[in-house]
N, C-alpha and C positions, 0 to 999 in steps of 0.2 A: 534600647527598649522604646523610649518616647520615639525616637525617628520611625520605627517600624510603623508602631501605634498610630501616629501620624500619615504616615504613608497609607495605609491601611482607610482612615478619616477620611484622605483625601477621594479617594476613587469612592470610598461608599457616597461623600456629598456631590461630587459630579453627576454621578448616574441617580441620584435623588431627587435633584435640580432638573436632572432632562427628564426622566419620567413622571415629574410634576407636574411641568411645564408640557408636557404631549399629553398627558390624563385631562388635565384642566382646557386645555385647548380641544379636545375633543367632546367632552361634557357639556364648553359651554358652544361647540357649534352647534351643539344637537339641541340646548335649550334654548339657544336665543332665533329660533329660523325666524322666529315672528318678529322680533325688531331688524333681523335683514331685508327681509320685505317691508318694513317702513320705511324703511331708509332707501332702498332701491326704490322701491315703485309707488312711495308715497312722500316720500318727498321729507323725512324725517332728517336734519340735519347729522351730519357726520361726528359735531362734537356732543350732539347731543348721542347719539348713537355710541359711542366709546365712553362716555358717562356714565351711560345705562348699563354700561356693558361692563363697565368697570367696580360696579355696585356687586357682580355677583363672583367675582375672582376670592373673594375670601371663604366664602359660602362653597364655593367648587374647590377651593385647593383643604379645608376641614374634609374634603369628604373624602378628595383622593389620599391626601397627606399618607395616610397608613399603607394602603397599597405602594406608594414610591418607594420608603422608605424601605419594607420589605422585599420589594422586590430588588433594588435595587444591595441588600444584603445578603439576598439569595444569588443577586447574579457575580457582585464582586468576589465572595468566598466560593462560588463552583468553582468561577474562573479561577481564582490562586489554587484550588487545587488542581485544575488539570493542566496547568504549567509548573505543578511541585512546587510553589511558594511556600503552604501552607505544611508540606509533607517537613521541607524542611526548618521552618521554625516550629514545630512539633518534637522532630528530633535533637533540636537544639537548645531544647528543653523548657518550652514558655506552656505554662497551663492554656486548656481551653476558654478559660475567664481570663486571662492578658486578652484572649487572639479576640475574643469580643468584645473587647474593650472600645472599640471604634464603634462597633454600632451601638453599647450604651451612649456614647458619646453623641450621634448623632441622632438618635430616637430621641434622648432627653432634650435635645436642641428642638427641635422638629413637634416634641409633642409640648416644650412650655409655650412655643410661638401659637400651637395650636389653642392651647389655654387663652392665650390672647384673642385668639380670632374668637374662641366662643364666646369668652364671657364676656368682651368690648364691640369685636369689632364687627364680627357677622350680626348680632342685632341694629347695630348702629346702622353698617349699610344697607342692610335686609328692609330694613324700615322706611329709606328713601327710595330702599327700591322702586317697594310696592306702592307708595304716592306717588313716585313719576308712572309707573308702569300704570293706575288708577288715570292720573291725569292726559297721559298718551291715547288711552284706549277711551274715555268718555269727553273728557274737555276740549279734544283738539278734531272738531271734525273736517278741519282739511286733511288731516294723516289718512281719511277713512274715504273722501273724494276721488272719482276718477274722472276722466273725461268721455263723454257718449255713454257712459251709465247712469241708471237708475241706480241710488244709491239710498238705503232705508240708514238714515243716521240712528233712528229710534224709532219704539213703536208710534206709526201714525206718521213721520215725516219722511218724506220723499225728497231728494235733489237730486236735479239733471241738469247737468252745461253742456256746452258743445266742446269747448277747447279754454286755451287759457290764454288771454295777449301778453303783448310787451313789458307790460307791469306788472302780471303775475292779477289779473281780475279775473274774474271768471265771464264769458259770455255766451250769449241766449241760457240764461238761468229759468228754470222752473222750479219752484218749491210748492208742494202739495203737504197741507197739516190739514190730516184726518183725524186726530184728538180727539174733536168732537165730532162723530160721527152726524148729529142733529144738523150740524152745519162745517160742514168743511170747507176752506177755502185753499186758494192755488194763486200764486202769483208767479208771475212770469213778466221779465225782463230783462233787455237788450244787456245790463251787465250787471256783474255784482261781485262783490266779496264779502268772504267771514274776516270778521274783527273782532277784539275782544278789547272788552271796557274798562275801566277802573278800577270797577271791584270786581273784576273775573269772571263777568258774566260772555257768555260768545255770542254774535248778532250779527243777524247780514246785514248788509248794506247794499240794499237795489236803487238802480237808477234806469228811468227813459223806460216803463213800465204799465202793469197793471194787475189788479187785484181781485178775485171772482168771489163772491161768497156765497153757496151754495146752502136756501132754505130750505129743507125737507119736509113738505108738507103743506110749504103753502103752495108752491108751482113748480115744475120741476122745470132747469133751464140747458136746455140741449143746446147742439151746436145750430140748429135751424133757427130756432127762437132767436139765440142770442145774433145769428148773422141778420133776422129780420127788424130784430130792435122790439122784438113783442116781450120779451121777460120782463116779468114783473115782479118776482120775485127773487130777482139774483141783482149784485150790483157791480159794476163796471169801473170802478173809481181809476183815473189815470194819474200817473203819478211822475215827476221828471226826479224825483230825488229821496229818498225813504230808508227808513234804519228800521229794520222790524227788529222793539224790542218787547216791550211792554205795554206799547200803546193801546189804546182802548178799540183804535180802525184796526190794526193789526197785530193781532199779539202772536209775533211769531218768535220763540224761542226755543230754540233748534235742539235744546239739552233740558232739563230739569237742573236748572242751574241753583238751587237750592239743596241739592243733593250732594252731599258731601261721605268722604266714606265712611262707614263706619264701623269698627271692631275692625281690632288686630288680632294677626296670628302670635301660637306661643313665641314662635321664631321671631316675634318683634319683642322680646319682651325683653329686657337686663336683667340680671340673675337674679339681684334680689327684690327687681319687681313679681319675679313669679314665686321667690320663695315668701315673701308679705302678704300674699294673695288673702284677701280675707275669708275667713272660714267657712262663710256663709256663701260664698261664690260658686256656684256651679262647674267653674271652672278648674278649681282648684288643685283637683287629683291632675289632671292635666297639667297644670301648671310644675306642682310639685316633680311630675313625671321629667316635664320637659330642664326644669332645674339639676336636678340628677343626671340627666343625660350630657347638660352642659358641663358637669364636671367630671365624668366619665367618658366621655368620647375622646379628649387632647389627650388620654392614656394609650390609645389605640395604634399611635406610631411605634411608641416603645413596646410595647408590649407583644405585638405580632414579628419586630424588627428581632426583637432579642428573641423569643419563640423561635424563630425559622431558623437563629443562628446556633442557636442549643440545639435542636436537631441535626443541620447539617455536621457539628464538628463530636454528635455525639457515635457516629458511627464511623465504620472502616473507609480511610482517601481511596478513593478510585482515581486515577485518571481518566479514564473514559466518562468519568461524571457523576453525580451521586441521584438519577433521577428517580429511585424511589424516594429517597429522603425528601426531593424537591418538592413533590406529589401529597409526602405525606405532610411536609409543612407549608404546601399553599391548601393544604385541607382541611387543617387546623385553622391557621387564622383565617381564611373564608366563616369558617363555623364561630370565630370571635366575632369579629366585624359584621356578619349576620345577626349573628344572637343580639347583638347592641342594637340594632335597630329594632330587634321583634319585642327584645324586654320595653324598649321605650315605648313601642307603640299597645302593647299587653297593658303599662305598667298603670296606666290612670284607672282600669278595671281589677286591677289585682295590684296594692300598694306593698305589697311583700315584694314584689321584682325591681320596686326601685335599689335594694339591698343588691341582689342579684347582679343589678349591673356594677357593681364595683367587684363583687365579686368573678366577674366576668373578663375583667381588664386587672386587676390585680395576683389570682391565683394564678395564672400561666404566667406574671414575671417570676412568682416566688419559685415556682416548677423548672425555670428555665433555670436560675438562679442554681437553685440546686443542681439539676445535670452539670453545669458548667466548674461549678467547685466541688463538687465531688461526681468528676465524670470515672464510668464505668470504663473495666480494663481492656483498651481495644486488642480483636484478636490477630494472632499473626497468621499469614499461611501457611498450611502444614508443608513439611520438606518435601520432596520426592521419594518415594520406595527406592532402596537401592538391595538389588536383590543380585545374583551367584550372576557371573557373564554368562550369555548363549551357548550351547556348545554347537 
């Protein structure tokens, strides 16, 4: 009995494992194109890039988890019946609740690991995510540089190089900071790089150089003026070596480096930060919502896995296949795995549906449960007429 049971274990975690591993890998090519394109054509390191990438595998295997697990219980038990595995250890006498004993086994596995991911580990990684992903997308603007572009880092600033040399500098730089519209200025110089400073702030470094600052109002300095040497109103400052940080001649700072993020999603939060939320928080039915969901959702591997399997073994073996039953149990749990998403996102507007979702992930094991120990008497098929021979 355990060998079978076992045997049984083994194929459903195989096919669990690969249909994780191909869901996950599909969800996160479709989510990540944007850090592929850092990394290819901007120049994003590679380990930084698998880091990044590696933050959201927990996050993607919570969401696929139920789908694997089911499907791949859907697909092990077709397959035993349509090579008569299942026909005959039926007749061999093992109840419907032995023969699903492998995907209790394996939903319970499947759905405490997933309890893990909710309640520890997807806030924990989710969290770093979105700070590197913050820090990648505002802090680093050589990710956002290209070469022979105009490139807007932010409103008001402009950079344009030609190419990049041997040592990775940037040359023939122009930087336009329109900030202050009143007076903008524009430096351009033979070379330069972004570097970043102690305390985190980011800052070029122009060399072999010069600097325009354009007054509005008092004179306006065109390209005639300034070839004639008549402007009187703009100034020309030449410079062999310059950090525009915060200086008073040049205050060029490429970012709002004061600007740090702030507020987090519910999805950053550990469980019993949302469920402490103080009362008075605006937040809080959200909060609440999103706490219930995270003890609700690791039930959805079990739950959909044992569902599919109480229907399939609740009707007559085919060999040719059971695909109404298949149809009618990926239409069931679509309609679980749905609903948990809709009661969550309903639930901060209506605090009765956080109830709902347990009742959503709970009733259909009890339901399954039942089919399976006291499954209905399957029918046989009727004999053939046997009527007087031909005359």
């Amino acid at each position: 009995m355990k060998s079978i049971t076992w045997y049984i274990v083994r194929q459903v975690t195989a096919v669990t494992l690969l249909a994780a591993f191909v869901l996950c890998f599909m969800v996160w090519l479709f989510r990540s194109l944007d850090i592929v394109d850092m990394m290819l054509n901007r120049g994003l390191a590679l380990s930084d890039f698998l880091h990044f990438a590696s933050l959201q595998l927990p996050r993607f295997f919570l969401f696929v988890g139920p789908m694997a697990v089911f499907g791949a219980a859907l697909f092990t038990y077709n397959k035993m019946i349509m090579d008569s595995e299942l026909i005959v250890l039926r007749s061999a006498g093992l109840s419907p609740f032995t023969l699903a004993k492998p995907v209790i086994i394996v939903g319970a596995v499947v759905s405490i690991f997933s309890l893990f991911l909710s309640v520890y580990l997807v806030p924990l990684t989710y969290r770093e995510f979105k700070e590197l992903e913050f820090k990648y997308r505002q802090d680093l603007p050589k990710l956002l540089l290209q070469e022979g572009v105009f490139t807007n880092l932010m409103a008001g600033i402009t950079v344009y190089f030609k190419d990049v040399g041997e040592d990775g500098e940037l040359r023939n730089v122009i930087i336009h900071d329109n900030r202050n519209r009143a007076q903008p200025m524009t430096y351009v110089a033979d070379w330069g790089r972004l570097m970043e400073s102690r305390n985190g702030q980011w800052m070029a470094e122009l060399s072999q150089g010069s600097g325009q600052v354009l007054k509005r109002g008092v004179s306006e300095c065109g390209p005639e003026e300034a070839a004639a040497g008549t402007a009187t109103g703009c100034a020309f400052p030449r410079f062999e070596y310059f950090i525009g940080d915060r200086a008073d001649n040049f205050s060029l700072n490429l970012f709002d480096n004061d600007k740090e993020r702030t507020g987090r999603k519910t999805r950053e939060y550990f469980l019993m930060e949302l469920y402490n939320a103080a009362p008075d928080n605006p937040r809080r039915p959200t909060f609440l919502a999103e706490f219930h969901s995270r003890l609700t959702k690791p039930f959805l591997p079990l739950t959909c896995a044992l569902l599919g399997v109480a229907i399939i073994l609740s009707g007559n073996f085919n060999r040719r296949g059971q695909l109404k039953l298949i149809l009618l149990a990926v239409g069931v749990a679509g309609a679980i795995i749905i609903g948990n998403h809709v009661l969550h996102n309903y639930a901060p507007r209506f605090p009765v549906l956080n109830i709902a979702m347990y009742a959503n992930v709970v009733l259909p094991i009890i339901i399954s449960l039942m089919i399976l120990l006291f499954p209905r008497r399957l029918g046989r098929p009727s004999a053939p007429a046997i009527g007087p021979p031909a005359t």
